[in-house]
N, C-alpha and C positions, 0 to 999 in steps of 0.2 A: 229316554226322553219320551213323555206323552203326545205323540201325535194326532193331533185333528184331520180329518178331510174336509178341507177346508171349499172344495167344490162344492160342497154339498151344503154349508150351510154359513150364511154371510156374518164376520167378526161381531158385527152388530145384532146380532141374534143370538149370541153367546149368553148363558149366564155370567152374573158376578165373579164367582170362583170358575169358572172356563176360560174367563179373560184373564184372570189372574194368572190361570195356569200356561197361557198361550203368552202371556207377557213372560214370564218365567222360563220358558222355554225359548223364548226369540233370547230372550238375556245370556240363557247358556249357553245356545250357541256361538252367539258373540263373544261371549270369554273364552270360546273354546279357542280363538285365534285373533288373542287382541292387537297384533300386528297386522292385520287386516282390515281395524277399525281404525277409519279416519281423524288426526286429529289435528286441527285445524291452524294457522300459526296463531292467530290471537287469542288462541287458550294455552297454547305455548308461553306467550308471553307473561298471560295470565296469571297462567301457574308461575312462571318464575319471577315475575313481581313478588306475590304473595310468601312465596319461598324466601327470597332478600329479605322480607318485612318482619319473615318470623325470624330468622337469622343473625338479623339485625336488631332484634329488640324480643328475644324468647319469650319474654316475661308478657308480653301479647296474646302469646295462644292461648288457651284454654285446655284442661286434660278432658280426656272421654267421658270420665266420668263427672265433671262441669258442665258440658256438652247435652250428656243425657240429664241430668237433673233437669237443663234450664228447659231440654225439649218436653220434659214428665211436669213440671210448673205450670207451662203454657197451656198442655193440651191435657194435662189433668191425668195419666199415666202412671 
């Protein structure tokens, strides 16, 4: 993991790819113990609506590779 001293110099003074890199880093560490990461009931619930609704009707979702075309159409990728 790339560490900052972050005493020393304030997030908003970061360049572009330092943020990135300090975003990427806060992420890892939180995957490193996602039983630690809060998750709230109404994204519980969320999720398990959404779950029923593909469950209940598959022919609803979309494959990955639907998913990535439709996001490379939009944003021209």
């Amino acid at each position: 993991m790339n560490t900052m001293n972050l005493n020393s110099v304030s997030i908003f003074d970061l360049s572009p790819p330092e943020k990135l890199q300090l975003v990427e880093d806060i992420w890892d560490d939180l995957a490193a113990t996602p039983s630690d990461v809060p998750v709230h009931e109404w994204q519980k619930k969320e999720l398990a609506r959404r779950k029923a609704n593909l469950m209940s009707s598959p022919a609803s979702g979309l494959s990955w590779d639907e998913v990535k075309r439709r996001i490379r159409s939009r944003y021209g990728r």
